[in-house]
C-alpha angles and dihedrals in degrees: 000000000000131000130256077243102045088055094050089050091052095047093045084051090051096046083051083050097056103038088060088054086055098046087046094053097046089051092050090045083048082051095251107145107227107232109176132007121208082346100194139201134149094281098049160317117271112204102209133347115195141168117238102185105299091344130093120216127207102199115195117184121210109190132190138185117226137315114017096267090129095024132258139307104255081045078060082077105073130187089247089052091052091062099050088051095052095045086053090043083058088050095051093048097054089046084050099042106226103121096161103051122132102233138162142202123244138175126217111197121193127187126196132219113222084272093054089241106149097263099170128009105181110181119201117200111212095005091162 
């Protein structure tokens, strides 16, 4: 037998789950490559990494269910949240040795229906 909370923690995973499918599938139908999914290192996780021409792209989803209570999806990426982003992004690209490369930071955020259906995906180039 699970907990009220325990359920709530596995629907909200599998709505992050989802939501990255989702920002993954609306980059590659936009003809980014995706490089890298949920990319980790002591620092950090990266979402999605994915190659848009000559740019890198450093995706991070933000997903919400529902009204605004909490706030929405694209308030899910927090300042705080950027940093560390950004500090992990520093990280991948040293272990990947491309230290030159021209990149940029998204957000992909993704906002569920009651019946966490994908109701809104709002993508922001260059968010941070």
């Amino acid at each position: 037998m699970t907990s009220a909370g325990e359920g709530r923690t596995d629907g909200r995973r599998a709505r992050g789950i989802a939501a990255e499918s989702a920002a993954a599938d609306h980059l590659a139908g936009l003809g980014y490559r995706i490089v890298a999914r949920n990319w980790r290192c002591k620092s950090g996780e990266l979402d999605l990494v994915a190659q848009d021409g000559e740019t890198l792209v450093f995706a991070e989803v933000g997903s919400r269910r529902g009204s605004a209570h909490y706030g929405t999806a694209v308030e899910a990426v927090t300042p705080r949240k950027c940093a560390q982003v950004r500090s992990t992004a520093q990280v991948y690209l040293h272990q990947t040795r491309q230290d030159r490369v021209k990149v940029r930071f998204d957000v992909v955020a993704v906002t569920f229906d009651a019946r966490d259906q994908v109701a809104e995906l709002r993508h922001l180039q260059g968010a941070f």
